[in-house]
N, C-alpha and C positions, 0 to 999 in steps of 0.2 A: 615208788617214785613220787617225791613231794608234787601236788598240783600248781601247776602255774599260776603266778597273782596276776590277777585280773588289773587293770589299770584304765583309770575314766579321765578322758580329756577332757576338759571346755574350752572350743576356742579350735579354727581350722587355719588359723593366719598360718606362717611360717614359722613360728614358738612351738605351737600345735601341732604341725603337721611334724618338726624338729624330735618329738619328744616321741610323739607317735614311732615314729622310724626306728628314733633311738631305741625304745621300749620294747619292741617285736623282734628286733633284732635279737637283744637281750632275752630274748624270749617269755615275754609275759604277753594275756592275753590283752586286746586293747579296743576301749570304745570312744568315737570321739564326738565329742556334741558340735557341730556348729550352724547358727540360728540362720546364716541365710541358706541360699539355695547353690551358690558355688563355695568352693573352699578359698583363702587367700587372703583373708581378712585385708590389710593397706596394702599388700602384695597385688590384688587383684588387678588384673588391666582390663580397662573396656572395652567393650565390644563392640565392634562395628567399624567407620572406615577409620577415625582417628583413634590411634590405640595409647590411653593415657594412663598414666600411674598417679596415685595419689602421694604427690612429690616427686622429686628424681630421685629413685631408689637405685642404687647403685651397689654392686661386690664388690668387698676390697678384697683383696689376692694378701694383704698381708695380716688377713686374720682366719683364726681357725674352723669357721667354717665353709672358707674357701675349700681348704684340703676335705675337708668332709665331705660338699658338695661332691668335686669330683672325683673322690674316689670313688662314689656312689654312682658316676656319669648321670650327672644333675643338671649340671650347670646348660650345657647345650653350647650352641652356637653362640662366639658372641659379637657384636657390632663394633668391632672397631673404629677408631675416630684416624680416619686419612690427615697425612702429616700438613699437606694446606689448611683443613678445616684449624689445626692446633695451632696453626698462627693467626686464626680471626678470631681469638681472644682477647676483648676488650676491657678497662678497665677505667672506669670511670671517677675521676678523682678532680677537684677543683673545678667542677663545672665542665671538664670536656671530656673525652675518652683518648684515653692512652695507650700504649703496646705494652710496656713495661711497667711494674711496679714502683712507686719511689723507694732508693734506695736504702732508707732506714727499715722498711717492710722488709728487704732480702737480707737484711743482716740479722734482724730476729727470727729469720728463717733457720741460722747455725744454732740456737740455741735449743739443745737438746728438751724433751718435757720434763725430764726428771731433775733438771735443772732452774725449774718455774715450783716456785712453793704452792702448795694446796690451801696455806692459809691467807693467800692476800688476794684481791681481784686481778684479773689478767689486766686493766688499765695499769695501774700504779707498778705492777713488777717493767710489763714492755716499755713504760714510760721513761725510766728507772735505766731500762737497758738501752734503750735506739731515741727517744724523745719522743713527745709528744703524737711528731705528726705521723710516725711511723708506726708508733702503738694503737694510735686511731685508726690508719688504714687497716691493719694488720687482723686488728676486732674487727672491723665492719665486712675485711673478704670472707671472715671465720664463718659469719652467720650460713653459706652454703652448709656447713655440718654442722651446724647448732640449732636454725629454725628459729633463732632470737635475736630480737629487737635491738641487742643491749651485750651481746657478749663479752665487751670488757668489764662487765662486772660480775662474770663469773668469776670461780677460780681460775687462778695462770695454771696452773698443772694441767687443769680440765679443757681448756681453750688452746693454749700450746700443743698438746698431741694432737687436736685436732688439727690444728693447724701445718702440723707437718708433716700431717699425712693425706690432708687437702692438695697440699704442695707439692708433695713426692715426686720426682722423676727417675727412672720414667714413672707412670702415674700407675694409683692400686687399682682406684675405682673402672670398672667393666661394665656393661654392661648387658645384659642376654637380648639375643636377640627375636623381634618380638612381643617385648617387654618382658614384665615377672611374671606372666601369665604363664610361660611355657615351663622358667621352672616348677613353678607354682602344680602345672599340671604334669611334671615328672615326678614330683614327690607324691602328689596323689595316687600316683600307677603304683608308685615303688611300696608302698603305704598298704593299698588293695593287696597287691601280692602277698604282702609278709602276714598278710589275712587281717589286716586293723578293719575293725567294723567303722564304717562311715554313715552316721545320721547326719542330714543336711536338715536344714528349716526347722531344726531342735534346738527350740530355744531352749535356758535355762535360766531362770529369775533368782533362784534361791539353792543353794545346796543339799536344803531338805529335799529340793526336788530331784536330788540324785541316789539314783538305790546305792548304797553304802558295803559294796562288797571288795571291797580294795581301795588302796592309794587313789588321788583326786589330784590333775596337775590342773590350774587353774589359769588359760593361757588367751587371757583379755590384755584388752586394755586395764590401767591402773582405777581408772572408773568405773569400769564395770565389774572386776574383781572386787572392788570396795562394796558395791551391790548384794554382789555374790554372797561372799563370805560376812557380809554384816556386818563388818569391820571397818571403824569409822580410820582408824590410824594407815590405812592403805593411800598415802597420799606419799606425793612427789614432785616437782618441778618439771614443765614442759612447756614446750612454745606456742604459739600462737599463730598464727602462716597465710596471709592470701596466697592461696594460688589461681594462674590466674593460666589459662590452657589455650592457642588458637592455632590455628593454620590460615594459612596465605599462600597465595599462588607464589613457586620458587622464582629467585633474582639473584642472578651474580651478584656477588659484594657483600652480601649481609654476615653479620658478624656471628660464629659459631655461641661464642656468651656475652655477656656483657655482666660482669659486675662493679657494685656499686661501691666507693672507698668510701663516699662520702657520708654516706647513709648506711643503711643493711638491704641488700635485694641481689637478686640472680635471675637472669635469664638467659636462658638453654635453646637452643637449636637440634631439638631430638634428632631428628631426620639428616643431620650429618654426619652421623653415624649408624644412622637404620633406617634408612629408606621408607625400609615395610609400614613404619606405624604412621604414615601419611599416603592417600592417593597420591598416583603420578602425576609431579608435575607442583606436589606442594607439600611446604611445608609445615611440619609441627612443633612448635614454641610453647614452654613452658617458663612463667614468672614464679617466681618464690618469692615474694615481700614479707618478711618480719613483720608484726604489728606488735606499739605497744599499747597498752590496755586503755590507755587514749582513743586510738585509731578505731578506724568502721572499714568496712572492708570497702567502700569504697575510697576508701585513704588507699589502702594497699593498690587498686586498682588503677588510681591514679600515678599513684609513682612506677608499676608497672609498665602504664602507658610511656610513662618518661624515657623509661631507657628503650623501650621497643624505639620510640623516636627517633632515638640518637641511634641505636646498633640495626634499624633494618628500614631505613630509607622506603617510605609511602607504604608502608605495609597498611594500613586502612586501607585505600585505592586498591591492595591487593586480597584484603579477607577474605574467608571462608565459611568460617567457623571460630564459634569463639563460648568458654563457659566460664565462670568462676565461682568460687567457693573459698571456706575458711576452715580449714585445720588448729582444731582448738585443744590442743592439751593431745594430741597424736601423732608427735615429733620427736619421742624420744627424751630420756631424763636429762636431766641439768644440773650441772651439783654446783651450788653457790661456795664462795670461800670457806672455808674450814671443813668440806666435807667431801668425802668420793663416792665409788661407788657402793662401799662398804655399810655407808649410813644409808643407803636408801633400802625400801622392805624386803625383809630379806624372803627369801624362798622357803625354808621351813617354817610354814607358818603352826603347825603342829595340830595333833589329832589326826595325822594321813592327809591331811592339806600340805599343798607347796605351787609358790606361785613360779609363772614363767613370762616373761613381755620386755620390751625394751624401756622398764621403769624402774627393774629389779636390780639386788644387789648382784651382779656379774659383769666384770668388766667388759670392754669393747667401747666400737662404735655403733652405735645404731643398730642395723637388723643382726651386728655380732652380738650386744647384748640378749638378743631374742634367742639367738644363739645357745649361745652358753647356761644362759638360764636356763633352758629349755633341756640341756644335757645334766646338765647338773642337776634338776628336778627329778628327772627320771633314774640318775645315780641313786638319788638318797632316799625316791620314793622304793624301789628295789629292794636296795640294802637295807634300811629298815624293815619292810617287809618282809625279807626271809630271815631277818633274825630274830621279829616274832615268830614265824611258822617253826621256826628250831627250837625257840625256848617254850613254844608249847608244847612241842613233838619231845622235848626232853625232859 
């Protein structure tokens, strides 16, 4: 009976933990490095009374790791958004906030993505289709799924499907409840069981520093992978993000989001749909502000304040709690005009190397990229595998 290939992670985010699963299942042996001391890498939620994610990380239902999740019963409970909260969705266009989109926005909403070229920027195609002011609003609600400053100068193919599946109704995006802690910590059990060894607070600086007895999925960040692997060509496009975190004592009236047409920014009302990740009695609000390479975070922090302003009436007078931070290049790839997800690094990087993260060449949105990379890593790290142990054995 041939011995099972051994297989070495780095990296316990959701890429890591994805590939792990995937790989045990398949039945190889499996080790997994990750440097801190919980698993979850930007999955992670924090601990204690406010329970925050780095970003609003959300499931979409219309991509394939949805179905993986729960076939696996992963996903868990989720927090549904009550159909009042769905109507204090604010949108902020022309200096005040509004209910509705302007109507050139809802018409670029029918045009399919594959209908949007990959070689021009998403301004000049929506401009082209609905006018000016509708291609501007249209980019500036995008930045919820891009994390950029600037999204009409991406590509239109790459902007457009985000866009209409930001849009979807009913909607994709879910979210667990709890936050991604709890999946986070169902894939760990699931992970433990299938016997994947877990080193926690194992760093790894260098790949020499890994004993070299099987396939290597490498499942960082695009930054730290470049480290890793000593390879300066690991590079990619990603965003830039205040985020900006508080809770306030609860008040009828306040507005579930509020996004921004005029500019790029989002802000979220967790706790209208989970209760749990706020004490009773109050709520927990998260800003997303784009910066561009201009910007200090306390730019972002300010225009943060602006729409808290406008969508949740004396919320200062009502504080709690409040942190901010900046997410720099931790948002997910970008593919500028003429390129998909095709051109960015691919996964086989060769010699038993193969990377995995939300910067690699695998389609999706966001943690789908993480996703798929992450299956597809352990596909080809496999299949290569046992057809060296064949061609030596023969």
């Amino acid at each position: 009976m041939p011995q099972a290939t051994h297989l070495t992670i780095i990296g316990g985010g959701f890429a890591g933990l994805t590939a792990a699963i995937t790989a045990a299942e398949a039945g190889a042996r499996v080790t997994l490095h990750e440097s801190h001391h919980t698993l979850g890498g930007r999955a992670r939620t924090s601990e204690g009374p406010y329970r925050t994610n780095e970003g609003p990380h959300a499931l979409y239902n219309g991509g394939p790791h949805w179905t993986w999740l729960k076939q696996r019963d992963l996903i868990g409970p989720l927090a549904p958004l009550p159909p009042l909260e769905g109507t204090r969705l604010r949108l902020h266009h022309h200096g005040t906030l509004h209910r509705v989109p302007p109507l050139a926005m809802l018409k670029l909403l029918r045009r399919k993505p594959e209908q949007a070229p990959v070689d021009q920027d998403f301004t000049t195609w929506a401009t082209a289709q609905v006018g000016e002011e509708g291609a501007r609003a249209a980019a500036h609600y995008v930045a919820v799924a891009t994390f950029h400053h600037d999204p009409g100068s991406l590509s239109a193919r790459f902007v457009q499907e985000r866009l209409r599946r930001a849009t979807k109704l009913p909607p994709e995006a879910h979210y667990p409840r709890g936050g991604w802690a709890s999946v986070i910590d169902r894939m760990a059990a699931l992970a433990w069981n299938l016997g994947v060894r877990v080193e926690t607070l194992a760093r790894v600086d260098s790949l020499a520093d890994v004993p070299r007895n099987g396939p290597v999925i490498v499942a960082t960040s695009l930054d730290a992978a470049r480290r890793l692997c000593g390879d300066d060509s690991l590079r990619w496009e990603s965003g830039r993000t205040a985020l900006v975190d508080l809770a306030f004592r609860t008040r009828k009236g306040d507005a579930f989001a509020v996004s921004d047409l005029d500019r790029t920014g989002w802000v979220e009302r967790f706790t209208a749909q989970d209760r749990t990740l706020a004490p009773a009695g109050e709520q927990l609000v998260q800003a997303q502000i784009p910066l561009s390479p201009a910007e200090t975070k306390a730019d972002g922090v300010a225009r943060a304040e602006h729409l808290l302003d406008l969508g949740f009436d004396g919320w200062r007078e009502r504080l709690t709690w409040r942190r901010a931070s900046v997410a720099n290049g931790r948002t997910g790839a970008l593919d500028r005009p003429g390129t998909t997800w095709r051109d960015r690094p691919r996964i086989d990087r060769g010699h038993g190397v193969y990377l995995a993260g939300d910067q690699v060449a695998a389609p999706g949105l966001l943690s789908e990229v993480s996703f798929n990379s992450a299956v597809e890593a352990v596909t080809l790290a496999l299949t290569r595998s046992r057809l060296d142990l064949k061609s030596a054995s023969g």
